[in-house]
N, C-alpha and C positions, 0 to 999 in steps of 0.2 A: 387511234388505239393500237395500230401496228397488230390485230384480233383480238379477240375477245378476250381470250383466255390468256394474250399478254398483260391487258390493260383494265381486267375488271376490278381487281383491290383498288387502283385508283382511283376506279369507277364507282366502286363505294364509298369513299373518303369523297369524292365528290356531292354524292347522295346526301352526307350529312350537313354540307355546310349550303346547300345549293337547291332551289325549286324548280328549276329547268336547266335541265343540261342535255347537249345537244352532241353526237356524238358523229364522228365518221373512221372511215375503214376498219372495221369491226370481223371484216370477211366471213360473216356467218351465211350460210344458206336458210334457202327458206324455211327447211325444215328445222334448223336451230335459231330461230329468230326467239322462241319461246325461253332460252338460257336469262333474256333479259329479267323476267321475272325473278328470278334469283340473285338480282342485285340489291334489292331495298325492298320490304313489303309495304312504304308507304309509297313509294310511286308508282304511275301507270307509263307506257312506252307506247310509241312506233314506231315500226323500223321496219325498212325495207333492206332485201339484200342486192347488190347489183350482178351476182354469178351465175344466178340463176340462166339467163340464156347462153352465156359459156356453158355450163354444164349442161344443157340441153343438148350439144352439139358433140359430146364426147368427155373422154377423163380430164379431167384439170392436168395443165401440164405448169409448172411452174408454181410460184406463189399464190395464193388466195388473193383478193382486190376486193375493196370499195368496201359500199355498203352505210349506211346512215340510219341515224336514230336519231331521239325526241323524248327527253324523259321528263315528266313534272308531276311535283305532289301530287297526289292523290285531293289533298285538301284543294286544289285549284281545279278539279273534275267542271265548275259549276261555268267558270271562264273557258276551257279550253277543250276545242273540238276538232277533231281533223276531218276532212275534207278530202276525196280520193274522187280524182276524173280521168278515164283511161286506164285503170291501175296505177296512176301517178298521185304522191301527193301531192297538194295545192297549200 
């Protein structure tokens, strides 16, 4: 996505044609993980960010990195579940 906020209109042209989409480097923090909701109201997400122990350690110096996501209809809730061990998804 090169962030969020570069790559979300894509993000929704994606939403329309697509029941899973899968995304990475999005560089949102944890606390803006919740932005995905504002992509589509029929899917649901996860998404982890990967900054978060960079910024635990100080100001971000440089560019934002990483970060992953998991989008799929809402209609597919009954198939798909996520799985988290460690704080890692599975």
């Amino acid at each position: 996505m090169h962030g969020f906020n570069n790559g979300v209109s894509f993000l929704k042209q994606l939403c329309s044609n697509n029941d899973l989409i899968f995304v990475q480097e999005h560089w949102l923090q944890n606390s803006q993980l919740h932005m995905f909701n504002t992509t589509d109201d029929q899917f649901k997400f996860y998404s982890n960010s990967s900054m978060e122990n960079r910024l635990s350690k100080g100001v971000l110096k440089g560019r934002p990195f990483g970060g992953l996501g998991v989008l799929w209809r809402k209609d597919l809730n009954a198939i798909v579940s996520t799985v988290i061990q460690r704080g890692e998804l599975l």
